[in-house]
C-alpha positions in Angstrom: 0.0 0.0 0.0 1.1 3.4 -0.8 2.1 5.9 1.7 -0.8 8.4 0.5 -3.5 5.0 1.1 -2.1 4.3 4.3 -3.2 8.5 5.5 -6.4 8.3 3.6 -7.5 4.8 5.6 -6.2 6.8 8.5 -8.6 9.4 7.9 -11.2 7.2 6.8 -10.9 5.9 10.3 -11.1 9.1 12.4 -14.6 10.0 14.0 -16.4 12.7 12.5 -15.4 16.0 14.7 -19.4 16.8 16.7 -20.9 19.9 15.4 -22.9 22.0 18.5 -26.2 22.3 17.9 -27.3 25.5 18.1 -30.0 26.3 20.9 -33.5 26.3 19.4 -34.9 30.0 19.5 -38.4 29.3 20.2 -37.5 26.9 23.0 -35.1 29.4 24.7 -38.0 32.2 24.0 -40.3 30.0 26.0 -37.8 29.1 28.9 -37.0 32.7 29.5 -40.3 34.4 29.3 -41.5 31.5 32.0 -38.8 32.8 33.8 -39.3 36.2 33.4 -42.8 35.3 34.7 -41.6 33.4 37.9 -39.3 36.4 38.5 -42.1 38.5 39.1 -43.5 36.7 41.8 -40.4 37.0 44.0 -40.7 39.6 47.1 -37.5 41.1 46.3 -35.2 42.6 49.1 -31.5 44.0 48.7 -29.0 44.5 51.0 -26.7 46.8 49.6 -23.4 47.6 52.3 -22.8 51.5 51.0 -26.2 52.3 49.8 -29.7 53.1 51.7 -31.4 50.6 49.4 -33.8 47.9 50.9 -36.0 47.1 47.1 -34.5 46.6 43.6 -36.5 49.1 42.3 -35.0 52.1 44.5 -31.4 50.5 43.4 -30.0 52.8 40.5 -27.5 50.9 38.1 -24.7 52.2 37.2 -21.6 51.6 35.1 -20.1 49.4 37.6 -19.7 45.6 37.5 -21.7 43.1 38.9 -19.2 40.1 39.7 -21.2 36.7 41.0 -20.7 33.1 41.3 -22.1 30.8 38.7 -24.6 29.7 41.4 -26.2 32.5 42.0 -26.8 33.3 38.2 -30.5 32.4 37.8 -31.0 33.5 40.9 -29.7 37.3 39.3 -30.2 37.2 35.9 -34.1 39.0 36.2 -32.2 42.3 37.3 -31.2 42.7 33.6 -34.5 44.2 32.8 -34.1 47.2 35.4 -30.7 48.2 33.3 -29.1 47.4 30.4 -26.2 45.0 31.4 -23.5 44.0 29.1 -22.8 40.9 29.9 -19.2 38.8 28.6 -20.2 35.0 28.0 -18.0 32.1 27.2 -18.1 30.2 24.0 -19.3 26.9 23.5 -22.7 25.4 23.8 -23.9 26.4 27.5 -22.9 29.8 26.3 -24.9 29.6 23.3 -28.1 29.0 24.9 -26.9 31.6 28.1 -26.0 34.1 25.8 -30.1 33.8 23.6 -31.6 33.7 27.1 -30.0 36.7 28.1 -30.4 38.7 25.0 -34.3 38.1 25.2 -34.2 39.2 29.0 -32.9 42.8 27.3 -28.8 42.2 28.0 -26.1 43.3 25.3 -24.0 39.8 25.3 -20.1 39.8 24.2 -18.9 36.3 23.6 -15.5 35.3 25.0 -13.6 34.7 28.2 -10.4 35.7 29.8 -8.7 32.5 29.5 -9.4 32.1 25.9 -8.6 35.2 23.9 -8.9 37.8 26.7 -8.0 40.4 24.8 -10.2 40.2 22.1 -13.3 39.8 24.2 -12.0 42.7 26.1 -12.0 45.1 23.0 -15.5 43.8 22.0 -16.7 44.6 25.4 -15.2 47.9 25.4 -16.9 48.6 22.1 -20.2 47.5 23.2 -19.7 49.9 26.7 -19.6 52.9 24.3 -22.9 52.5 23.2 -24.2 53.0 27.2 -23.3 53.8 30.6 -25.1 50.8 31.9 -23.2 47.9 34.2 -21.6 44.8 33.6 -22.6 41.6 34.9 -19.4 38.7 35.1 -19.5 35.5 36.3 -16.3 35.4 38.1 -15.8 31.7 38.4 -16.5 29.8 35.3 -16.7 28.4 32.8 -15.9 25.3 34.6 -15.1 26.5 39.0 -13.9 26.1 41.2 -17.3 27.1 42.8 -16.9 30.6 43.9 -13.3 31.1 43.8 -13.1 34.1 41.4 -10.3 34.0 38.4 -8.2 37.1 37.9 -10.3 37.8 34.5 -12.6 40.0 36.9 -10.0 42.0 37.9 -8.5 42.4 34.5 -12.0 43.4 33.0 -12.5 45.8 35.8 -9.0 47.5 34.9 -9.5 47.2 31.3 -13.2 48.6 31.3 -12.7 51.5 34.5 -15.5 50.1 36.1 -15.2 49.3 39.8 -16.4 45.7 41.1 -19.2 45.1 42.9 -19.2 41.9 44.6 -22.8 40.2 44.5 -24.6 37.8 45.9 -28.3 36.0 47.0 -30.5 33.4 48.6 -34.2 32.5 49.0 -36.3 31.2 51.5 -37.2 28.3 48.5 -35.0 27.0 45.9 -34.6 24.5 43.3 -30.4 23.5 43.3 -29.8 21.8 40.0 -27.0 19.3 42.4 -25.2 17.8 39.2 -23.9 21.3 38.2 -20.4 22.0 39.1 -21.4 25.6 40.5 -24.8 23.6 42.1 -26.9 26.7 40.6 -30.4 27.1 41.7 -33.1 28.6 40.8 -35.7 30.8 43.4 -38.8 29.0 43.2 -42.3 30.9 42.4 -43.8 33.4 45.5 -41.1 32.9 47.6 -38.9 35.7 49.1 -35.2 36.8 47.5 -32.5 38.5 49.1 -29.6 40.0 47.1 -26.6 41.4 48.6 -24.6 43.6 47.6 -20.9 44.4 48.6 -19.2 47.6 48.7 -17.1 48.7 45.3 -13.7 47.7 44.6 -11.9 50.1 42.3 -9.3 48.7 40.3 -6.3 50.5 38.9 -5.9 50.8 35.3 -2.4 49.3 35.6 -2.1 47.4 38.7 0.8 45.0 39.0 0.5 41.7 38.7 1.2 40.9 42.2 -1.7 43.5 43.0 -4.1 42.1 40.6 -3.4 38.7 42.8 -4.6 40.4 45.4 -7.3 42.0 44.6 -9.0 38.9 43.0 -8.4 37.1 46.4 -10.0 40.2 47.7 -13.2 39.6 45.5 -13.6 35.8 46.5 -13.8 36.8 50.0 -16.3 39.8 49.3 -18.2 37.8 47.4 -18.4 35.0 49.9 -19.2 37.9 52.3 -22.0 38.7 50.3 -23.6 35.1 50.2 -23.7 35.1 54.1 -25.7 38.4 54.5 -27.8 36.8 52.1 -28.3 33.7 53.8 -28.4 35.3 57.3 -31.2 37.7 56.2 -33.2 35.1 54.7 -33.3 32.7 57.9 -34.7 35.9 60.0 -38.1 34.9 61.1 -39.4 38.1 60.5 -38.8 38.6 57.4 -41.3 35.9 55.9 -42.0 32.7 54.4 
């Protein structure tokens, strides 16, 4: 057999590389307007460490970015019709159908990820931003965890974008936890009572050192973290309702 018969068996025998399916509009379009529904229900309290805010409606966004763990995502992602967030998603095919979803809940999406051509998502996102003042919203821990350990991407798009971080966080009284995820994201559950807490602002210098940049993500972990127990703590108080 000839050299060139030998490659094209070879190839012959390789697997057929998987296309991803794209998400199904309509499908997506149902999901998220059910969700947009169920999102109304919630009785919605915020906790917000330098503001005098107590409801989402008195809370005024501004160009500052939201950075959350994966698990608390659906339990967020209905503040995107107060504001106009612009919101960076990964590639692949749980970005696909996150990015549809949050384009029909009113979000500007910019597909990359720090990790994976940081740079370029970076200038997309910085193009998008100069359409509006609104905020960011950045899920500092994936695509793939650890489970609320925040990568220095967050820090980097702060720098790169001037906005400050905002560390964010949440819990309900009832949830559904999808337990097979690697973040264990959960989803509030109809008429029950949210709480969302918010941390104070972390500025970020334009051109912090590395060693800073370190730092300042370790920061964020531990705000962020700080936010999930206010959340937690004011959602056991007895008083505040089933």
């Amino acid at each position: 057999m000839r050299k060139s018969d030998n490659l094209s068996a070879r190839h012959r025998l390789l697997p057929a590389r998987r296309m991803t399916p794209a998400p199904p509009a309509r499908l997506v379009r149902l999901l998220t307007r059910a969700y947009a529904l169920l999102y109304r229900t919630l009785r919605i309290e915020m906790v917000v460490e330098d503001l005098p805010v107590r409801h989402l409606r008195e809370y005024r966004f501004g160009p500052e970015l939201w950075a959350l763990s994966e698990r608390d995502a659906l339990a967020l992602a209905g503040t995107l019709s107060r504001a106009r967030f612009t919101v960076l998603v990964a590639h692949g095919r749980d970005g696909d159908w996150a990015a549809t979803a949050l384009r029909e809940l009113g979000a500007v999406t910019v597909r990359g990820a720090y990790r994976r051509g940081g740079a370029a998502a970076y200038a997309r996102l910085l193009q998008a931003l100069q359409e509006g003042a609104g905020p960011i919203g950045l899920v500092v821990d994936g695509p793939v965890g650890p489970e609320g350990i925040a990568r220095e991407g967050a820090v980097a798009c702060a720098a790169a974008t001037g906005r400050a971080l905002r560390p964010v966080s949440a819990a309900a009284r009832r949830s559904l936890v999808f337990r097979r995820s690697w973040s264990r994201i959960w989803l509030p559950l109809p008429f029950t009572r949210l709480v969302i807490a918010c941390g104070a602002p972390m500025p970020v210098p334009e051109r912090a050192r590395r060693e800073e940049r370190e730092a300042l993500t370790q920061e964020l972990t531990r705000r962020i973290a700080a936010a999930r127990r206010i959340a937690l703590d004011r959602i056991r108080d007895p008083a505040g309702g089933p």
